[in-house]
Structures are given as C-alpha cells and as structure tokens.
C-alpha positions in Angstrom: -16.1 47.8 -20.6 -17.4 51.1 -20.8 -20.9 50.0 -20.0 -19.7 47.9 -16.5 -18.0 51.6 -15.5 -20.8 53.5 -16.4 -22.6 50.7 -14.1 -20.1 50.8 -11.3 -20.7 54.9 -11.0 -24.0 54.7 -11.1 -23.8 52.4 -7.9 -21.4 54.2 -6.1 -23.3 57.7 -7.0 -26.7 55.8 -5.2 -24.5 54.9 -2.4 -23.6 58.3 -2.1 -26.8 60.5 -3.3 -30.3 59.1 -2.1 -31.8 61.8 -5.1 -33.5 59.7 -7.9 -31.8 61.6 -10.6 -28.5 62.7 -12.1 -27.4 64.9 -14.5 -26.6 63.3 -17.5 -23.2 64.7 -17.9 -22.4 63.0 -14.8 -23.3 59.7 -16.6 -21.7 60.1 -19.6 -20.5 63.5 -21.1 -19.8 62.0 -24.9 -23.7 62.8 -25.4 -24.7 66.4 -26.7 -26.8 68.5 -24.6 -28.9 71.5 -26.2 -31.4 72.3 -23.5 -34.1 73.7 -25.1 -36.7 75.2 -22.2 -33.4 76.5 -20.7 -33.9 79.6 -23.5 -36.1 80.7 -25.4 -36.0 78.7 -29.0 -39.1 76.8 -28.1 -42.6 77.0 -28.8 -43.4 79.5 -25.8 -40.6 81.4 -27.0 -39.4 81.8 -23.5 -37.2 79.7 -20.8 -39.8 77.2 -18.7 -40.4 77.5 -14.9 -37.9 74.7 -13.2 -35.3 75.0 -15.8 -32.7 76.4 -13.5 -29.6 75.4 -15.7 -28.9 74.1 -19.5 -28.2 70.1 -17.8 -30.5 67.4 -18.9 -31.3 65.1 -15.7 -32.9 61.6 -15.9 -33.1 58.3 -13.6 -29.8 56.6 -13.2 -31.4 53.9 -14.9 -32.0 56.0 -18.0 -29.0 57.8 -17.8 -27.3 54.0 -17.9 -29.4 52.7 -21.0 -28.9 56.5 -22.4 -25.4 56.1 -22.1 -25.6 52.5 -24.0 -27.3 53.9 -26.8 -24.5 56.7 -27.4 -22.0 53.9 -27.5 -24.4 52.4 -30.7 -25.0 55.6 -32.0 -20.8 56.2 -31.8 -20.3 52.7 -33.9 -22.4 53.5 -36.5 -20.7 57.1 -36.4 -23.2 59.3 -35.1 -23.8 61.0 -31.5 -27.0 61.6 -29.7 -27.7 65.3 -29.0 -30.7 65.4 -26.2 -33.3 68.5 -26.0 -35.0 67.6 -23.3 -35.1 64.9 -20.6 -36.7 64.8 -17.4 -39.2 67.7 -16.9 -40.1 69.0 -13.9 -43.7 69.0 -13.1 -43.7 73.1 -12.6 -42.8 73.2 -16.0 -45.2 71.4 -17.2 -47.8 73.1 -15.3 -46.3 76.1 -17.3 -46.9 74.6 -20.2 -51.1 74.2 -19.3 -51.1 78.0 -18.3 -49.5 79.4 -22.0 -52.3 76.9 -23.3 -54.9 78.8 -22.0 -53.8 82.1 -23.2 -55.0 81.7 -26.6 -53.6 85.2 -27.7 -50.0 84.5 -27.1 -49.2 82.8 -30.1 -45.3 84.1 -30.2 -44.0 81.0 -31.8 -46.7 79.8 -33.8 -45.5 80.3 -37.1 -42.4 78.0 -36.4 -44.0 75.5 -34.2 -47.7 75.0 -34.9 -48.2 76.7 -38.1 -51.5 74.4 -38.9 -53.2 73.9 -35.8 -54.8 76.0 -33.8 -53.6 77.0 -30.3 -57.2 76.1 -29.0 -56.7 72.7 -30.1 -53.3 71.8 -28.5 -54.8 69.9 -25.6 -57.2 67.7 -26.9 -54.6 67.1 -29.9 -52.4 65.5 -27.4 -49.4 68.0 -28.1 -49.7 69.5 -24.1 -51.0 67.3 -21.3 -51.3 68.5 -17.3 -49.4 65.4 -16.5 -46.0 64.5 -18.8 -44.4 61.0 -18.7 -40.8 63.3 -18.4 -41.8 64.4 -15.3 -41.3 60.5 -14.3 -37.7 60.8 -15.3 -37.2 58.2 -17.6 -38.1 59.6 -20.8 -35.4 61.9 -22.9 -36.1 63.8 -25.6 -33.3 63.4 -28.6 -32.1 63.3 -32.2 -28.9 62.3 -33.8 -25.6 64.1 -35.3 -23.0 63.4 -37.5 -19.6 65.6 -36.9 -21.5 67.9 -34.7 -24.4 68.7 -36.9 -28.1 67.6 -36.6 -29.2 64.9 -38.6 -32.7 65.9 -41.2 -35.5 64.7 -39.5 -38.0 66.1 -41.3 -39.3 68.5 -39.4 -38.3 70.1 -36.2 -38.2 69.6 -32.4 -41.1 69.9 -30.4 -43.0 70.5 -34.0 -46.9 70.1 -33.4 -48.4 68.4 -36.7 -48.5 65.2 -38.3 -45.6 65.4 -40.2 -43.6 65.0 -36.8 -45.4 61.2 -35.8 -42.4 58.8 -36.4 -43.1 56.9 -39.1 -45.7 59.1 -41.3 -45.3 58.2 -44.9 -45.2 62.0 -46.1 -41.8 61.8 -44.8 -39.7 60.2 -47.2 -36.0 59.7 -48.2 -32.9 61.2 -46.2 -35.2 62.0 -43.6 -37.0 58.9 -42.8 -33.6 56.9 -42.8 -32.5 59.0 -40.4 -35.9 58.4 -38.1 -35.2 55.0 -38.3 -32.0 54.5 -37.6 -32.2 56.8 -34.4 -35.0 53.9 -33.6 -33.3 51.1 -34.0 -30.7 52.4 -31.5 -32.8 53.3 -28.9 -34.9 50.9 -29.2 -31.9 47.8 -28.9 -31.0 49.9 -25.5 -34.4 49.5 -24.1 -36.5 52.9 -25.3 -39.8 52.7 -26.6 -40.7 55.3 -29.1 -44.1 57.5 -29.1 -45.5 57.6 -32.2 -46.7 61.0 -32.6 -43.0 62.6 -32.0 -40.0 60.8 -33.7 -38.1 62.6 -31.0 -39.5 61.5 -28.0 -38.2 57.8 -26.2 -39.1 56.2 -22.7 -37.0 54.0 -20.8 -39.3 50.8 -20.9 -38.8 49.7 -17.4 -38.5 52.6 -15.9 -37.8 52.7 -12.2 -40.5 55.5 -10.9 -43.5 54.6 -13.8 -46.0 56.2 -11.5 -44.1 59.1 -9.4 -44.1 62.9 -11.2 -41.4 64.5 -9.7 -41.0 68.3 -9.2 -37.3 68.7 -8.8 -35.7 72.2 -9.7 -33.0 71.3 -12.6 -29.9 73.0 -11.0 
C-alpha cells in the first residue's frame, strides 16, 4: 500500500513539476538524511559548490525504488541514512579543482591516509564526470535505532578496505555490507564495487544526461 501512494505522488508531482528531480523528503521522509558536502566533514573539509541546502535530491524514479528499499530495510529493523545522492555537476567540477592542488591535503589523515593525493584520479576515487550527476545514484548506509551500522571503514573513505566485498573486512562489519546489498539490490540498485556505499538505480531514467541543478 505504501508503495502504490508513494507511486500515486510521484505521478501527480510530474503532473505538476516538469523538473526531473525531487527531494527525497518529498518522497518519503522515514529515510535519514546526513548531507555530507552540505558541511565540512568530508574529504575537502569544506561545503561543495551546488550544495545550497542539507536535502538529498534524486530522479522520481530513484526516489520511488529508494523509498522501497526503506520499507525492506524497516522489516528487517533497520533504516537507510543517505550521504549523498544526486550531485550536481559544479560540484563535481569542484571536486577536479581540489585534485589539482596537491598541497591542500586538510583531510587526508581521515580520508586517504595511504594514498597519495597525486594519485586520486587515476585511482578512480575523483572522476570530471560522476554517475550522481545523472540522478539516479544515492550514496547510503544503514542504522539501527538511529545509530550507524559498522561498515568497516568510513564514508567516502579512499582505499581498498572501502571496495564492498574485500576479504580484509571480516565479521560484524561485512554482515552488515551485505545485508545493506541484498536490500538495495531486491529494489533494483546495483552496487559499485570499489565503495560499499555507493548504489545506482539500474534503469535509470536519464543514463546519459549530467545535470547541473543547484540543490535548494
């Protein structure tokens, strides 16, 4: 029942907004939202160009499967807390200009302790062009009564240890990995493998459009 409402507004919201996003709150405001480029507790150390407000946006579509998967996630006991979802592309493009200033390494010790800034690019952890820029693709973990399940490492944490299914991450953790998969992935996500964190809507309504829509 929920799903068919969360359907039915989604409709009548296209019917009555042409944009091809919506806040997530909007969609369904069971889901935890701690906006991470909004601030400063991120590996810049600093809020990101484009991040007007602390509201994760995505497609309607997205926002509809995201919404699904909080209504697994609630079964089984847990909620979905989201860091990041779609990204505008003058964020990004802030992200490629702190890459090439290899002397501000503010955050390093928290974020990329073991590789170094110089590498970042052709390490695949910063890109000129981000699939969240194409809406569909949210950034997320799990809680249980309001606190963060172990992951094993942080968000947004650039190393090895972060890729999803690395065996150095045993236990607790890897449970935990899993089982955020396995919900995701039954309401249509597909994971990439380098960040257990990061899901994209497999058919995603804009797969080659980077948007650059101010979040606000």
């Amino acid at each position: 029942m929920k799903i068919l409402a969360t359907c039915f507004a989604l409709l009548f919201a296209g019917c009555m907004n042409d944009s091809p996003l919506v806040r997530l709150s909007e969609v369904d405001n069971s889901i935890g939202q701690d906006v991470k480029y909004f601030g400063s507790d991120n590996f810049m150390g600093r809020p990101i160009t484009g991040y007007h407000v602390a509201q994760v946006m995505l497609t309607h579509k997205a926002a509809a499967a995201l919404s699904s998967a909080q209504e697994a996630a609630l079964a089984q006991g847990y909620s979905i807390l989201v860091y990041d979802g779609y990204r505008p592309q003058s964020a990004v493009d802030h992200f490629v200009r702190w890459g090439a200033d290899l002397a501000d390494t503010l955050n390093k010790a928290a974020f990329y302790p073991e590789v170094p800034k110089s590498e970042l690019f052709d390490r695949g952890y910063i890109a000129a062009k981000s699939g969240h820029s194409r809406g569909s693709t949210a950034d997320l973990t799990l809680m249980h009564q309001g606190v963060p399940l172990d992951m094993g490492t942080p968000y947004d944490f650039f190393g090895e240890l972060s890729h999803t299914e690395n065996p150095a991450i045993t236990g607790e953790a890897m449970e935990n990995r899993m089982i955020l998969k396995s919900i995701m992935v039954d309401a249509g996500f597909q994971n990439y493998v380098n960040e257990w964190w990061h899901y994209t809507l497999i058919e995603e309504p804009y797969p080659d459009t980077f948007f650059d829509i101010p979040i606000e």
